[in-house]
LUMVOVEX-103887 format. One record per residue (C-alpha): x, y, z; residue number from 1; residue in three letters. Coordinates in nm, 2 decimals. Example, Ala and Ser with C-alpha at 12.3 -4.5 7.8 and 13.67 -1.06 7.14 Angstrom:
% residues 2
(r (1.23, -0.45, 0.78), 1, "ALA") (r (1.37, -0.11, 0.71), 2, "SER") 
//
This chain:
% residues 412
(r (-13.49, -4.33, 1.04), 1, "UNK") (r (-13.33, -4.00, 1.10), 2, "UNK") (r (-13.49, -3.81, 1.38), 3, "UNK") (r (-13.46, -3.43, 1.47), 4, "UNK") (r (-13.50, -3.48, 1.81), 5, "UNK") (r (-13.18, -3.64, 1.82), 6, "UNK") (r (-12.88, -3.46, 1.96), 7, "UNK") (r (-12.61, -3.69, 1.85), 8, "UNK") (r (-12.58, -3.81, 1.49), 9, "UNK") (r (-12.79, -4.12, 1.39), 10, "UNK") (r (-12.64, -4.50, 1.34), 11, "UNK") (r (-12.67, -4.63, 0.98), 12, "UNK") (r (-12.98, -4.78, 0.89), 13, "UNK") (r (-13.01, -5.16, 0.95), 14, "UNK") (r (-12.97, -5.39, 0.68), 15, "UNK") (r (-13.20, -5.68, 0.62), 16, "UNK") (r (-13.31, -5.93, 0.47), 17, "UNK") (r (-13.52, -5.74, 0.21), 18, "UNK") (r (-13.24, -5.50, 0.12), 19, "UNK") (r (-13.15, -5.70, -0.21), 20, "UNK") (r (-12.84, -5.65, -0.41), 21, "UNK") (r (-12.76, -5.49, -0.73), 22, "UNK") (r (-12.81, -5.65, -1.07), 23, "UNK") (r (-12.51, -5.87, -1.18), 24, "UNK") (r (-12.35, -5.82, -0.82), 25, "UNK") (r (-12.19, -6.13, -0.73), 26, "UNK") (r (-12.37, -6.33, -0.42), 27, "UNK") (r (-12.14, -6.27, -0.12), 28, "UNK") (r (-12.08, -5.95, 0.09), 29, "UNK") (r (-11.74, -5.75, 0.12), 30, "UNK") (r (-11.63, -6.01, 0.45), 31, "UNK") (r (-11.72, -6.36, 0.23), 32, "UNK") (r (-11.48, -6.26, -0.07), 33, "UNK") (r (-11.34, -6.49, -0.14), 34, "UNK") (r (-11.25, -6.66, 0.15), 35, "UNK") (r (-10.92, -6.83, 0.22), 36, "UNK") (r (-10.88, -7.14, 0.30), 37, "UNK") (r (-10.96, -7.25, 0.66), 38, "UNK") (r (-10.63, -7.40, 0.74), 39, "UNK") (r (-10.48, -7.07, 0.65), 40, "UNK") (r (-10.67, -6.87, 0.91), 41, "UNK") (r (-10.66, -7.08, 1.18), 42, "UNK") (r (-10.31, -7.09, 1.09), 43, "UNK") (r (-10.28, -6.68, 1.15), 44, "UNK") (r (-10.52, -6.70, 1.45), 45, "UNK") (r (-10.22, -6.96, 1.60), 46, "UNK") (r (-9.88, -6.75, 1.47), 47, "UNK") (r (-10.05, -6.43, 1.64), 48, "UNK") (r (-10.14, -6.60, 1.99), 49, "UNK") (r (-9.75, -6.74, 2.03), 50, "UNK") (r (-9.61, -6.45, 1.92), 51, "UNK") (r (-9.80, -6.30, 2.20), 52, "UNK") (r (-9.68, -6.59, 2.42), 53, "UNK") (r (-9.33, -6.52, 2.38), 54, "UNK") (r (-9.37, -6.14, 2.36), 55, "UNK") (r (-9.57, -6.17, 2.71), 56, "UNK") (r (-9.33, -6.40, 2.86), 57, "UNK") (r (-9.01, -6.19, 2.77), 58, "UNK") (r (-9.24, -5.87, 2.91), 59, "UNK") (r (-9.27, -6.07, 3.24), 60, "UNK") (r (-8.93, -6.18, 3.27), 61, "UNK") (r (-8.77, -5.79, 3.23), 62, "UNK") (r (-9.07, -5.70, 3.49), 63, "UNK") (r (-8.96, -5.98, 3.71), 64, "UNK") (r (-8.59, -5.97, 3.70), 65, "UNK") (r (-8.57, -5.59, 3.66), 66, "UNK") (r (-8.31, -5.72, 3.35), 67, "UNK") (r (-8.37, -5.64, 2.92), 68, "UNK") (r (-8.36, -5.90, 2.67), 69, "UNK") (r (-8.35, -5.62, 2.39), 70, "UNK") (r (-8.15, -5.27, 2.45), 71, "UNK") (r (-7.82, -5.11, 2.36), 72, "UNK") (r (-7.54, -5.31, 2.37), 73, "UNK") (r (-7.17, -5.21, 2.48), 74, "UNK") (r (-7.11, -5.06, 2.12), 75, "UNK") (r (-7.39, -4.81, 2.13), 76, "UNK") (r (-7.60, -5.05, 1.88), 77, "UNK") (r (-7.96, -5.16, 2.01), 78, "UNK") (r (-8.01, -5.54, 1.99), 79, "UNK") (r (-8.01, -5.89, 2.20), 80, "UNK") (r (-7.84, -5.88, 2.50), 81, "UNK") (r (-7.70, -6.16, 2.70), 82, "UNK") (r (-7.86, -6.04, 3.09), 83, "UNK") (r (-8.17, -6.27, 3.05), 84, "UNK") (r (-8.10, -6.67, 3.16), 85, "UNK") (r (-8.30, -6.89, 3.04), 86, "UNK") (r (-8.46, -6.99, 3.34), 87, "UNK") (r (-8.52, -6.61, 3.40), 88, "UNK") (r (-8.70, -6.64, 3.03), 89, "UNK") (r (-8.92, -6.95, 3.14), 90, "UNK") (r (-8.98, -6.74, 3.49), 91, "UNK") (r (-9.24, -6.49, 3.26), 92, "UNK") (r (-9.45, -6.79, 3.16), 93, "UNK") (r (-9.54, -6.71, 3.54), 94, "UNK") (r (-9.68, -6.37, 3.43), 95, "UNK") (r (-9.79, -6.44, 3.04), 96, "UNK") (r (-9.97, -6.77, 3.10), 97, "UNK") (r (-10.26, -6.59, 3.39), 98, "UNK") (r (-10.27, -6.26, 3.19), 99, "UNK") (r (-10.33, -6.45, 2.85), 100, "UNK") (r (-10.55, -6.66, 3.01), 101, "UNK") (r (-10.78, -6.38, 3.15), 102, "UNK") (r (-10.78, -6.24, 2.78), 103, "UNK") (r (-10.85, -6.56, 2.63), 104, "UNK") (r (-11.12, -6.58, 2.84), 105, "UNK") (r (-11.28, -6.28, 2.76), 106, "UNK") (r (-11.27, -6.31, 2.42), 107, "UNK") (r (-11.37, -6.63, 2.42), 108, "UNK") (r (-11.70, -6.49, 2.60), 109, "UNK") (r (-11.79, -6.23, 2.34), 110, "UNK") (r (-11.70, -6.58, 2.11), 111, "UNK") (r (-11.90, -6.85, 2.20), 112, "UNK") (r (-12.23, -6.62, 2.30), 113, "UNK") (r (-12.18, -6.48, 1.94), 114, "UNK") (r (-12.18, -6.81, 1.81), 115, "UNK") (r (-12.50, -6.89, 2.04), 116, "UNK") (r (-12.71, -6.60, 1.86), 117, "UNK") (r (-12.57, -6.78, 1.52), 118, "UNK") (r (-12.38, -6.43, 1.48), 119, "UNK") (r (-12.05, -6.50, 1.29), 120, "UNK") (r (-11.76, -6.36, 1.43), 121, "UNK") (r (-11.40, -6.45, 1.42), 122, "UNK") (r (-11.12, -6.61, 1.67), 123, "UNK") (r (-10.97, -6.39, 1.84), 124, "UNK") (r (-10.68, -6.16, 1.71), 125, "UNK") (r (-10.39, -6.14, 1.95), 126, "UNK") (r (-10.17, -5.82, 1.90), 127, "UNK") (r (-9.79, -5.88, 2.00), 128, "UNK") (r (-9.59, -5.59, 2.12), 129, "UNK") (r (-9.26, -5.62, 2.23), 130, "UNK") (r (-8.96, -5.28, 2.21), 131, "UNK") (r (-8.59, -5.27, 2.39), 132, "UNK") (r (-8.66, -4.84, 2.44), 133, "UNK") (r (-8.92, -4.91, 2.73), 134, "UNK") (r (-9.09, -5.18, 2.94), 135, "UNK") (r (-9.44, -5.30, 2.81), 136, "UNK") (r (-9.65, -5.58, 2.90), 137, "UNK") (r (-9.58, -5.74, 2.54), 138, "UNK") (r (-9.94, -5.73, 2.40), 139, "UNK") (r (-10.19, -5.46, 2.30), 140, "UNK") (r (-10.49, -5.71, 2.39), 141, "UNK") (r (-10.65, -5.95, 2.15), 142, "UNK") (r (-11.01, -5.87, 1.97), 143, "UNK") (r (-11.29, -6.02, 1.79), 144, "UNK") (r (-11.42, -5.92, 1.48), 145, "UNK") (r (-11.82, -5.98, 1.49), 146, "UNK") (r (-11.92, -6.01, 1.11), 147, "UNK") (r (-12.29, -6.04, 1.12), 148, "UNK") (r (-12.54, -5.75, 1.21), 149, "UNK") (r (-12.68, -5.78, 1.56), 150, "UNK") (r (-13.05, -5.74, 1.57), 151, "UNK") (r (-13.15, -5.70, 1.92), 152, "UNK") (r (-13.12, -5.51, 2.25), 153, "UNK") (r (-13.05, -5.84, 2.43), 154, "UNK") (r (-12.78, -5.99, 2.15), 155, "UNK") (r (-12.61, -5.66, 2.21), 156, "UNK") (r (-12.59, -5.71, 2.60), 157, "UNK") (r (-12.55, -6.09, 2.63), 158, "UNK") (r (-12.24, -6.05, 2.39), 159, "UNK") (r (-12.10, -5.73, 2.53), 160, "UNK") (r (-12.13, -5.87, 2.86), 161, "UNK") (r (-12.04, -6.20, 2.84), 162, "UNK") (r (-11.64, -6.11, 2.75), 163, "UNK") (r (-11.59, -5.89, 3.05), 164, "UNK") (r (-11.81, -6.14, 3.30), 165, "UNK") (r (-11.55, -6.44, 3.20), 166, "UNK") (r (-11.25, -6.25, 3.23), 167, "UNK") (r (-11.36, -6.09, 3.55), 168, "UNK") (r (-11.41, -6.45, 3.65), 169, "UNK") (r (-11.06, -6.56, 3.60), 170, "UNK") (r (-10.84, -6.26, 3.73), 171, "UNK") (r (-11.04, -6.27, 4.05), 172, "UNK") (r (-10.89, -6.62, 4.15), 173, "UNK") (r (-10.57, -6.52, 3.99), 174, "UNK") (r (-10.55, -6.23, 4.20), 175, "UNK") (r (-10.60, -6.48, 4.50), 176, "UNK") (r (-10.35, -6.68, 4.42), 177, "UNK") (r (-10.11, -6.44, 4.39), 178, "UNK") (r (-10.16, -6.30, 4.74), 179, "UNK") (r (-10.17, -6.67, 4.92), 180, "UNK") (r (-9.83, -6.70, 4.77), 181, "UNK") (r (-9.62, -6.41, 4.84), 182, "UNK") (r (-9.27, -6.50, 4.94), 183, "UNK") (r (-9.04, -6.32, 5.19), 184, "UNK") (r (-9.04, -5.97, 5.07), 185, "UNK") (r (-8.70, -5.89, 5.21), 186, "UNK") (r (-8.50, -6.20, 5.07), 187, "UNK") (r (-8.74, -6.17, 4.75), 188, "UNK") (r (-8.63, -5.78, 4.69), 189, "UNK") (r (-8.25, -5.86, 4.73), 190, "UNK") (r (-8.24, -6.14, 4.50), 191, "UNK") (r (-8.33, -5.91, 4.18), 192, "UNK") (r (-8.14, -5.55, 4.38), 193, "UNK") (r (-7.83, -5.70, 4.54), 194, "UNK") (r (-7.76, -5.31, 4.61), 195, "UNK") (r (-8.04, -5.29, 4.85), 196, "UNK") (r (-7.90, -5.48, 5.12), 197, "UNK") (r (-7.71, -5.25, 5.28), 198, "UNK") (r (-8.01, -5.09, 5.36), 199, "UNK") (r (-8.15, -5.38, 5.54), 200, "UNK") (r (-8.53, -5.37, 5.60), 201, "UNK") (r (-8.52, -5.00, 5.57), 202, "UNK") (r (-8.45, -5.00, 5.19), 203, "UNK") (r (-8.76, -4.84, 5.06), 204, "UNK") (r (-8.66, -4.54, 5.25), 205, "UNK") (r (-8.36, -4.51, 5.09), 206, "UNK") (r (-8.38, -4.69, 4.71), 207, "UNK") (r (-8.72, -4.47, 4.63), 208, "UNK") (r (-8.72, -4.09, 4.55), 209, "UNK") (r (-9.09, -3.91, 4.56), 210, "UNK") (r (-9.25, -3.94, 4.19), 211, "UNK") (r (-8.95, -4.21, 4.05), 212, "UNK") (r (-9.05, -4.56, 3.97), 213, "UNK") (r (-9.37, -4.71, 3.84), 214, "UNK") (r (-9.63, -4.81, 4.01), 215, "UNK") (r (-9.95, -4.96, 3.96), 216, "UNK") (r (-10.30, -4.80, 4.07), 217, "UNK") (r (-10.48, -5.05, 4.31), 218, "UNK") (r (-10.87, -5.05, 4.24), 219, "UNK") (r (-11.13, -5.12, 4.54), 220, "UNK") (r (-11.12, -5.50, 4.47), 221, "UNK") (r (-10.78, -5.49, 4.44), 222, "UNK") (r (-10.72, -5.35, 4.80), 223, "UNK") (r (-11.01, -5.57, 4.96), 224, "UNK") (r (-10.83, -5.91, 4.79), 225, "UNK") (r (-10.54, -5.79, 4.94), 226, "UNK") (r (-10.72, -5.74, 5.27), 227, "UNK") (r (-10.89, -6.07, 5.29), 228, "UNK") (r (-10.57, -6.30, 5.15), 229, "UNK") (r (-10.29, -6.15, 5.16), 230, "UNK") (r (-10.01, -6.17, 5.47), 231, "UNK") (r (-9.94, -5.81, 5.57), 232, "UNK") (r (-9.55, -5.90, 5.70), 233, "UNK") (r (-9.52, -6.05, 5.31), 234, "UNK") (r (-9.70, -5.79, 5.08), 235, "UNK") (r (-9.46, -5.59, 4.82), 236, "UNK") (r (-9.39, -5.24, 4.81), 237, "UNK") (r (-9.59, -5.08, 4.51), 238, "UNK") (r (-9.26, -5.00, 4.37), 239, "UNK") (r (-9.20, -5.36, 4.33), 240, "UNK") (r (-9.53, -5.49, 4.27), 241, "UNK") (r (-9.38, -5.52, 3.90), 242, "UNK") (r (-9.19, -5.84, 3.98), 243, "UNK") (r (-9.43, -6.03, 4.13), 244, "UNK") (r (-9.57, -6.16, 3.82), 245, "UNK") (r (-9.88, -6.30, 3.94), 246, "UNK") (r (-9.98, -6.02, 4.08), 247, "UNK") (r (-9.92, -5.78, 3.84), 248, "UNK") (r (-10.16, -6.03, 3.60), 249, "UNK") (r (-10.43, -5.96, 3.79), 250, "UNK") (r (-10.37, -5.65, 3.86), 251, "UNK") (r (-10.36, -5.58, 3.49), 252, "UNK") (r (-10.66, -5.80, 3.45), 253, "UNK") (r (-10.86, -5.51, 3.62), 254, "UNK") (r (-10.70, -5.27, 3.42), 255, "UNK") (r (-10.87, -5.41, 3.09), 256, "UNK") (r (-11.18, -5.50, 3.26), 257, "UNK") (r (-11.30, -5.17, 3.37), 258, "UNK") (r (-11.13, -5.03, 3.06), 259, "UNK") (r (-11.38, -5.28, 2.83), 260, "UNK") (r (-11.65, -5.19, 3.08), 261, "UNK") (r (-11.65, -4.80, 3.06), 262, "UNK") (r (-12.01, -4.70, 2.97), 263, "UNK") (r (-11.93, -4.52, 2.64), 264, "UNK") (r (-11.99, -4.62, 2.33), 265, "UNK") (r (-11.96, -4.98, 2.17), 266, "UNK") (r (-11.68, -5.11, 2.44), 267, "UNK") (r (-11.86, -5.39, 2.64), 268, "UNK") (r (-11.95, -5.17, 2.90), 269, "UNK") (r (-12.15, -4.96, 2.63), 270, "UNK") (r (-12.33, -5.24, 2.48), 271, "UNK") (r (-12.40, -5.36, 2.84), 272, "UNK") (r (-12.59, -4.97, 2.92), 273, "UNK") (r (-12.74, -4.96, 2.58), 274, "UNK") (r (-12.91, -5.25, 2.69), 275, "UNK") (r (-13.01, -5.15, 3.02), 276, "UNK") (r (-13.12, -4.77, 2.90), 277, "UNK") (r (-13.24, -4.83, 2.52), 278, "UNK") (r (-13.09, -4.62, 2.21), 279, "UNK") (r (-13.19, -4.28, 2.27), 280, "UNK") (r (-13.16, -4.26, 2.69), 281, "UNK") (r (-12.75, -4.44, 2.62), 282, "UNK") (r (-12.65, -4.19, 2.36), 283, "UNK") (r (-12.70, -3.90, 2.55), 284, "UNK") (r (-12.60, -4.02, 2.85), 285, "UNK") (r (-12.27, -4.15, 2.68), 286, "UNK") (r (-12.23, -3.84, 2.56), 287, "UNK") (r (-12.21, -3.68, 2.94), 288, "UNK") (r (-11.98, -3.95, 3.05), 289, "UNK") (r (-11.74, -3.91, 2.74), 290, "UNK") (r (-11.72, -3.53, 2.82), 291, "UNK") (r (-11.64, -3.61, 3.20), 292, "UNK") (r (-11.41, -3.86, 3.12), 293, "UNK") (r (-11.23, -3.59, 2.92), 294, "UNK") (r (-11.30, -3.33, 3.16), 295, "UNK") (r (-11.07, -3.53, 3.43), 296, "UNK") (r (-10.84, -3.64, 3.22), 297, "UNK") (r (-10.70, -3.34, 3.10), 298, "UNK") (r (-10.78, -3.15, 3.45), 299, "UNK") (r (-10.46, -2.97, 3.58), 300, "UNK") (r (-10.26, -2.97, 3.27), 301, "UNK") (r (-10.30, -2.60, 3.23), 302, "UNK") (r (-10.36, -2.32, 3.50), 303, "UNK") (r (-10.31, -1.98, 3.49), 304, "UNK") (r (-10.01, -1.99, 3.68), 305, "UNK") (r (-9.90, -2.19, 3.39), 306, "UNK") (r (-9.56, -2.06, 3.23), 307, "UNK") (r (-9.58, -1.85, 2.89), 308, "UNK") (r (-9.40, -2.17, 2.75), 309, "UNK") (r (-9.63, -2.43, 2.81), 310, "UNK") (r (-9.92, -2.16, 2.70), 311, "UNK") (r (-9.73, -2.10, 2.40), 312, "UNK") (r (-9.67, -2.46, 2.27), 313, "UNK") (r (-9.89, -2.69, 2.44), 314, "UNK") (r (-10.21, -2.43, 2.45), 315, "UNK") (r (-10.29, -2.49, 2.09), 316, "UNK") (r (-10.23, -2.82, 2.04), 317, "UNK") (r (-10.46, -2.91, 2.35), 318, "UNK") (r (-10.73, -2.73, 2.26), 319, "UNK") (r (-10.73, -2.85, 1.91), 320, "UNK") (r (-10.75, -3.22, 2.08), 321, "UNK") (r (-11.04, -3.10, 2.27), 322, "UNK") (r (-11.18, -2.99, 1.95), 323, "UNK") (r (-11.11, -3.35, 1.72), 324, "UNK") (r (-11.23, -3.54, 2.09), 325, "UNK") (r (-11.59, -3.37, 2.03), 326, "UNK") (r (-11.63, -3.26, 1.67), 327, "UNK") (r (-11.86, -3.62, 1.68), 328, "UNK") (r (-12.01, -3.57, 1.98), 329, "UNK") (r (-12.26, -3.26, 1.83), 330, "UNK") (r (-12.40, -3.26, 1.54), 331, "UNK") (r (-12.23, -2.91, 1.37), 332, "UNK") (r (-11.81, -2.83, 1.40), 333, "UNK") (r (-11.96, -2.49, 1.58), 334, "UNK") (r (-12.12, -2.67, 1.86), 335, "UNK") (r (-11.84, -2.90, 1.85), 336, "UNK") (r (-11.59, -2.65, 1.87), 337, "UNK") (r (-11.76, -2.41, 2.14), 338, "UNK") (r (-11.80, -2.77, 2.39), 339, "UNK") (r (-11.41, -2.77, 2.32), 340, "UNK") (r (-11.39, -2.38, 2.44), 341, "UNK") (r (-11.62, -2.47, 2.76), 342, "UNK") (r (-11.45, -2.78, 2.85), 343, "UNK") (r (-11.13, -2.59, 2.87), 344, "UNK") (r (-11.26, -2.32, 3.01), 345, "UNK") (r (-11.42, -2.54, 3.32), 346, "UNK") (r (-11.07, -2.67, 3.34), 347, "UNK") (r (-10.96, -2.42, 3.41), 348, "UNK") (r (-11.21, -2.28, 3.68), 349, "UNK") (r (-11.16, -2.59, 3.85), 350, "UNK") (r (-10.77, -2.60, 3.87), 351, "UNK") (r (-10.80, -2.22, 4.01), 352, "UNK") (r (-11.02, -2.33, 4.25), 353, "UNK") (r (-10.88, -2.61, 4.38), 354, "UNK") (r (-10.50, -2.54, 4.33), 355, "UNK") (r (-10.31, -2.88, 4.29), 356, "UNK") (r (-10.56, -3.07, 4.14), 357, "UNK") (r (-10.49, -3.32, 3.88), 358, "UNK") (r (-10.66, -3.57, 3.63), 359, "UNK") (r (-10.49, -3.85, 3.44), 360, "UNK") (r (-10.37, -3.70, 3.09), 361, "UNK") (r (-10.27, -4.08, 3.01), 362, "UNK") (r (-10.70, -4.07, 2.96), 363, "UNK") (r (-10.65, -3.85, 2.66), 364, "UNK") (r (-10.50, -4.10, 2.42), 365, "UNK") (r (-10.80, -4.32, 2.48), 366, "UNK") (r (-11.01, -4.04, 2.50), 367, "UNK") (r (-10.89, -3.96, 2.15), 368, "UNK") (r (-10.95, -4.35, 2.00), 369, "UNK") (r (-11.30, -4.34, 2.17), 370, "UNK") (r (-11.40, -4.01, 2.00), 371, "UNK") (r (-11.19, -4.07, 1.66), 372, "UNK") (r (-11.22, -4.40, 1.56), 373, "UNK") (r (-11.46, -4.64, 1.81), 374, "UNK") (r (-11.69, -4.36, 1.87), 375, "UNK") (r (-11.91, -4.27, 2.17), 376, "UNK") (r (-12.29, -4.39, 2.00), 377, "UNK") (r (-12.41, -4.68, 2.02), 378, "UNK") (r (-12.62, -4.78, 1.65), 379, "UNK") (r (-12.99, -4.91, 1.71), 380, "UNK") (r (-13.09, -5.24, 1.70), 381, "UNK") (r (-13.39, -5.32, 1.53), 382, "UNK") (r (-13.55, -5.53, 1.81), 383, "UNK") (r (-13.58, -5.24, 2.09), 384, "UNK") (r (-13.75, -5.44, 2.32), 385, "UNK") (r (-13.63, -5.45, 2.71), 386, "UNK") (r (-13.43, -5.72, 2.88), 387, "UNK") (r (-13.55, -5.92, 3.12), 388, "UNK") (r (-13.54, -5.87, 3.52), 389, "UNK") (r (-13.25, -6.13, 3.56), 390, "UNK") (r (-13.11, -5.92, 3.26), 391, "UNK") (r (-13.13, -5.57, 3.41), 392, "UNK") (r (-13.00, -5.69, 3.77), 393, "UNK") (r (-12.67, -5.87, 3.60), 394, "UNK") (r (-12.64, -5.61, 3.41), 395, "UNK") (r (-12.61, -5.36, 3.68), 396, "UNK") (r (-12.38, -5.61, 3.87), 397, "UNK") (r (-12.15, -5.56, 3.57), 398, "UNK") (r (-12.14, -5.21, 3.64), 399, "UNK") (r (-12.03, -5.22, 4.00), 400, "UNK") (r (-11.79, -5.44, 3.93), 401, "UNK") (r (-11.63, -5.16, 3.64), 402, "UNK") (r (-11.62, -4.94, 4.01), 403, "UNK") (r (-11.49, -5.24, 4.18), 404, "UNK") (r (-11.21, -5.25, 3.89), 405, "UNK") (r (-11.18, -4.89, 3.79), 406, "UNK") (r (-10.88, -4.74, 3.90), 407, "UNK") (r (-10.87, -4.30, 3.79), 408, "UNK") (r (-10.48, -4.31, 3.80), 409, "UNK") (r (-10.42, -4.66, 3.72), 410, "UNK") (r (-10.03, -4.60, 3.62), 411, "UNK") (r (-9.82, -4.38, 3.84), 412, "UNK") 
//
């Protein structure tokens, strides 16, 4: 029920049993109407997952071989290209098979502990993404769709939790693998850039320029794996960390873990706090983490030293993000709009005092998808009561391993 003492908007009321339909209204819900025939959705659940498959494993064979299968062509047209062997094709099962395996995984957590709470929810949706104009990792993820309302604390934390837990489970090994089985850097590196050779073991001094090439960010567990199992003499440079394909799975398997597990909202991590903390303790604390989150992200884009340029077409746009970031995070546009004002304002303080300093702006476009569209509440559940001991302590766990996994500039 609404309450004034709220400062963040209240979740929908809970449906139940006794809410009873309208007169004449036919007897299924908006998701049971009418439903297609079984075959026919397993059918889609099995087109989208090798799609992904062959999306992934073209991804992993450019990372790996440094080659394209899709750019522009010697007339100026974009299309196939010729560069990529066969074998080299077959090579990015070496990076799709672990990395869709840690996301099967995971979804298959949030799954089968969905099913266990006889909450419907579907297979998972894998989301294929493949383009010639830049490298990408051939997938945006997969997700479930839970169709059934969830009615306690404890649903909302086993089947937040469970996702990230099994994932976790499976990158960590895969991350071990890939360190016990580096080969030779040197005669690894001049297979896929002949050119380096001349260089000799001194290449990286010479085939790198300060702020060219990506890299990836390496989270706490990430260094301490590499610490524990890896062969110093064998480890890759971070600018080639992208074609060891193993590697860069679980590497990437990190990524998505702390990024489910951020405490905000309704991502795992969210569901996971709100269990821990209750409705009303979560939401405001979600609320201060959201506004940090942004805080850093967008830190150092604007000083001001900043040209009159950048004021004059980048200074508006970025404060009306700020504002569509926080409009739903207070209940009125004016309180929305003046947390916009003071966010950019302590931006700025910070970047004068502190010259140099920089966030990660690639935080704002999931900044903007948490604040737009996933939102940064969590609804109530009906049954508030608290978890259990063994509950609370796991849950906890889960939350140093998002610090174990969370990486602030994870793409550089």
């Amino acid at each position: 029920m609404p309450s004034p003492l709220l400062p963040f908007p209240d979740a929908d009321a809970p449906v139940t049993s006794a809410d009873a339909a309208a007169p004449g209204a036919p007897d299924f819900g908006p998701d049971e109407q009418p439903a297609s025939p079984r075959w026919r959705t397993y059918a889609l659940h099995l087109l989208l997952f090798l799609l992904t498959l062959a999306t992934t494993t073209l991804a992993g064979a450019e990372w790996m071989t440094g080659k394209t299968f899709f750019g522009p062509a010697a007339d100026g047209f974009w299309g196939l290209t010729t560069t990529l062997t066969k074998p080299e094709i077959l090579g990015g099962l070496w990076f799709s098979l672990p990395f869709l395996g840690v996301l099967t995984v995971h979804e298959f957590g949030h799954y089968f502990t969905a099913r266990h709470y006889r909450v419907r929810a579907t297979l998972p949706f894998y989301i294929p993404f493949f383009t010639g104009f830049f490298n990408t990792i051939g997938t945006f993820g997969a997700v479930i769709r839970i169709k059934d309302r969830i009615f306690s604390r404890k649903e909302f934390f086993d089947i937040g939790l469970a996702g990230p837990l099994a994932g976790f489970l499976v990158a960590v090994p895969v991350l071990i693998y890939g360190f016990t089985h580096l080969p030779d850097p040197l005669e690894y590196v001049f297979r896929i850039h002949p050119e380096y050779q001349v260089y000799g073991a001194d290449y990286a001094r010479h085939a790198y320029r300060a702020g060219e090439g990506m890299t990836l960010g390496r989270p706490l567990l990430y260094r301490l794996l590499e610490t524990t199992f890896a062969d110093p003499a064998r480890l890759p440079h971070p600018n080639e960390l992208m074609h060891y394909p193993v590697l860069l799975a679980g590497a990437l398997a990190l990524f998505f873990t702390a990024l489910n597990l951020l405490p905000i909202g309704q991502l795992d991590g969210g569901h996971i706090l709100y269990g821990l903390l209750g409705f009303r303790r979560f939401n405001r604390l979600s609320v201060a983490l959201f506004i940090g989150f942004i805080f850093y992200a967008g830190l150092g884009l604007f000083t001001i030293h900043s040209s009159l340029d950048t004021w004059l077409y980048w200074g508006a746009p970025y404060l009306l993000y700020l504002f569509l970031v926080f409009r739903r995070a207070l209940p009125t546009p004016r309180r929305g709009l003046l947390l916009a004002l003071g966010v950019f304002a302590a931006q700025l303080a910070v970047a004068q005092a502190v010259p140099g300093i920089e966030g990660n702006p690639g935080w704002l476009a999931f900044g903007l998808l948490l604040g737009r569209i996933t939102g940064i509440f969590h609804p109530p559940a009906p049954d508030e009561r608290p978890l259990s001991p063994g509950r609370k302590v796991l849950g906890w766990i889960m939350l140093v391993i998002f610090v174990l996994c969370f990486s602030p500039s994870p793409f550089g």
